[in-house]
Steps between C-alpha positions, in 0.01 A plus 500: 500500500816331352791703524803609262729752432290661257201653656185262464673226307424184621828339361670510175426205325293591212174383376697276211673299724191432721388389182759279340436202651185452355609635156796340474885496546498670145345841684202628370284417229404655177194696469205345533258756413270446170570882419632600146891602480636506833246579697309807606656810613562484853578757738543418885552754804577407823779425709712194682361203564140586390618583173749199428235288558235739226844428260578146527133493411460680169847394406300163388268640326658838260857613401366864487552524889641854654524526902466835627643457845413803806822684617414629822670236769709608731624227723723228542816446174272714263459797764865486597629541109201766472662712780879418461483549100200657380428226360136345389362253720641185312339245714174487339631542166723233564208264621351546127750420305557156676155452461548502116817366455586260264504099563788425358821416760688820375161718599403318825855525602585845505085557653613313815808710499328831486200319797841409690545714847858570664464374835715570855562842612688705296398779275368278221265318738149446412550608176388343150766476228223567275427840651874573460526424162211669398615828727838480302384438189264870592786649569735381176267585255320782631131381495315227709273406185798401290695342838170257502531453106851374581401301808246327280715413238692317803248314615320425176175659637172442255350831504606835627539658847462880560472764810183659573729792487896610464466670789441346878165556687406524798200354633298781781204331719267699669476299815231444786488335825854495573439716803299288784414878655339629187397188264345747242871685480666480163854519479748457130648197483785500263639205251438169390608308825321802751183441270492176444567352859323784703227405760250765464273487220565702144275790440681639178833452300677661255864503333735790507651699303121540423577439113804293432592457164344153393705283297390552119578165330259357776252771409571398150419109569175591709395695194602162234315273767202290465484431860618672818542269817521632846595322823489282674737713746503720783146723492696841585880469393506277191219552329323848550856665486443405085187739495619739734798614251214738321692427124489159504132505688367693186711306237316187695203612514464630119630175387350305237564196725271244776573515847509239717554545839648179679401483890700376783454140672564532867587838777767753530625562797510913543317681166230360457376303831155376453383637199217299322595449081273783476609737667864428299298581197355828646818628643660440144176707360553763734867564391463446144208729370382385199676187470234203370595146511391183301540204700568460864658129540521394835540170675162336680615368775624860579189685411218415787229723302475462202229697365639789741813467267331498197293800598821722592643344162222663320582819644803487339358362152625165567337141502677276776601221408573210772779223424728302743879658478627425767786247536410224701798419705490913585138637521688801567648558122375470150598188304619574162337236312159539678525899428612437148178323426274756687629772262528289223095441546415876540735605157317174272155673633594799342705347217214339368172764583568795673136474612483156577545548866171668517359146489694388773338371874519752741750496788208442750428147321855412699532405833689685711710173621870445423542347152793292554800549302516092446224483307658670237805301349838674546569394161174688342541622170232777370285224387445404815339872556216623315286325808615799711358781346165406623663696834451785352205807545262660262492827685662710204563532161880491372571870547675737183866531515695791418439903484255602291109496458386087586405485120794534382744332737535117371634191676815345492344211326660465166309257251156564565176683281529898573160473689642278783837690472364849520278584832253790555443376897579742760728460775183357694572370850883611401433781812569399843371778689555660832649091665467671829742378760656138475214214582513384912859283504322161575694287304888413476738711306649471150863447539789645290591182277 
């Protein structure tokens, strides 16, 4: 797994700059999206690398765009300012920001300042001016929300970045097979790094303090959003710990909004060694009671059963939908451009009939083989799209958002006659059940991006 000072962070070059050189000296392009305005509301949760790449995605294609970035890492510059100061884990936050800031030279300027590292040996080693500034700035003005406000401003970030919480985390694994004596032994593995890099296999997780105080302008954006996007990222520490903070798992789950849950491409070392895509989705069921999602989007060269997928989908409420992401000079990441136009397909689905996808192929019609990422142009712009949605399922109906009895809880869809706006369906397949314990680790791990 690439290394870094920050726990789980490949490097800090951001998804922008891996993009540039096909968009342009200029930076990055306008949107591209068909949507009225600017774009649908967008909410994102995640954290590092997974979630700059989720960003320099949607950037493209809405100017309604809010990050909500997890809180709970605890190693390398971002654990050191946590413990020294008090501070909030900047490092992630900082990763967001850069991921939205501005093309012009003023904006990309100051981003690689704040992705710069102090090297040598001293004190300031290994840490990111960003996550300096943006620990300072915490401290000046009293509040990490308006610190980021300020930061963004600097680096002329499109959209807005927010905590999870105001308050650190900490990330508690229930642990087995760390003990070759006793293989069934649990023990409590504690923080990001411990949970995310420990060989034994995950049985539970959970955040302490038990309820932390989630951040209320990012409850207040999930509640304005038309869609909610989670992952790709790290299984256990960067995207459960968003439903395991029990205010903003009931402000997501009551939301008006979709849900699309974004899979990983390729294995983690540690967390999540040889879990199948399903089991991902039946861990995340497991933790999240009640929580139904849309759309599952995952890559098919990283999926090598497809109707198994679909099936645990289902179980969720979701339709899969397949669609090559993946960058082709790293299989291991997600390629902006390529991820841009598999969300861009999913939203114009629902744009334009929120029951169109019922007419859609089922996942079994594809084949389980890697769809390469060359076949689809790096320079594809949502017309090149529509041809995608044939990837995805028929198991379910698009499930009823928001508290409330199903007939009266409407869509986000603005625009359209009451009777396709208003639903009387019930939840439906929305239930997971009992998952039972994670599926036999047979394949390779998702990695934290």
């Amino acid at each position: 797994m690439p290394n870094s000072a920050d726990h789980g962070r490949a490097d800090d070059r951001d998804p922008a700059a891996a993009a540039a050189g096909r968009d342009g000296a200029a930076g990055w392009p306008g949107p591209v999206s068909a949507w009225a305005d600017h774009g649908p509301a967008v909410v994102a949760f995640g954290g590092g690398h997974g979630l700059a790449a989720s960003l320099a995605a949607l950037r493209r294609l809405t100017d309604r765009l809010t990050a909500v970035v997890t809180v709970g890492d605890d190693g390398g510059s971002s654990g050191r300012l946590r413990a020294e100061l008090g501070a909030l884990p900047p490092g992630d936050l900082r990763m967001a920001l850069a991921a939205l800031a501005g093309p012009d030279p003023w904006s990309r300027s100051w981003t690689e300042l704040f992705q710069r590292r102090f090297e040598g040996d001293g004190p300031l080693a290994g840490h990111a001016v960003g996550n300096l500034v943006l620990a300072a700035l915490a401290e000046h003005v009293g509040s990490p929300v308006a610190a980021l406000e300020l930061a963004a401003q600097l680096l002329g970030v499109h959209g807005r970045v927010l905590p999870l919480s105001e308050d650190g985390i900490d990330i508690v694994a229930e642990v087995a097979g760390l003990d070759p004596a006793d293989p069934a032994a649990t023990r409590l593995v504690r923080g990001q790094v411990a949970v995310a890099s420990t060989a034994g296999a995950v049985c539970e997780v959970w955040v302490e303090p038990a309820e932390p105080r989630a951040c209320a302008p990012a409850c207040a954006a999930v509640e304005a959003a038309d869609w909610l996007i989670l992952g790709p990222g790290s299984l256990y520490t960067s995207m459960l710990p968003h439903l395991l903070v029990p205010e903003m798992h009931k402000t997501i789950t009551g939301a008006a909004a979709r849900r699309l849950l974004v899979l990983n491409l390729v294995a983690q070392a540690g967390e999540t060694e040889g879990f199948t895509p399903e089991a991902h989705l039946r861990v995340l069921a497991r933790h999240a009671p009640g929580l139904t999602v849309d759309v599952v989007l995952a890559d098919p060269a990283a999926v090598p059963d497809p109707a198994e997928l679909a099936a645990a989908a289902a179980e969720l409420g979701a339709r899969l939908h397949l669609a090559p992401v993946r960058a082709p000079e790293a299989p291991g990441t997600h390629d902006p451009v390529l991820l841009a136009a598999a969300f861009e397909g999913v939203f114009a689905a629902y744009r334009e009939d929120p029951f169109a996808l019922a007419e859609a192929v089922p996942a079994e019609a594809v084949p389980a083989e890697a769809v390469p990422a060359e076949a689809v142009p790096a320079e594809a712009a949502p017309a090149d799209v529509p041809a995608a949605r044939a990837n995805l399922t028929t198991d379910s109906s698009p499930t009823p958002r928001g508290p409330g009895p199903a007939a009266q809880r409407t869509s986000w869809i603005t625009g359209l006659p009451d009777r396709l706006r208003r639903s009387g369906r019930t939840p439906g397949a929305g239930s997971a059940g009992t998952p039972g314990p994670p599926d036999p680790r047979v394949t390779a791990r998702d990695p934290k991006e």
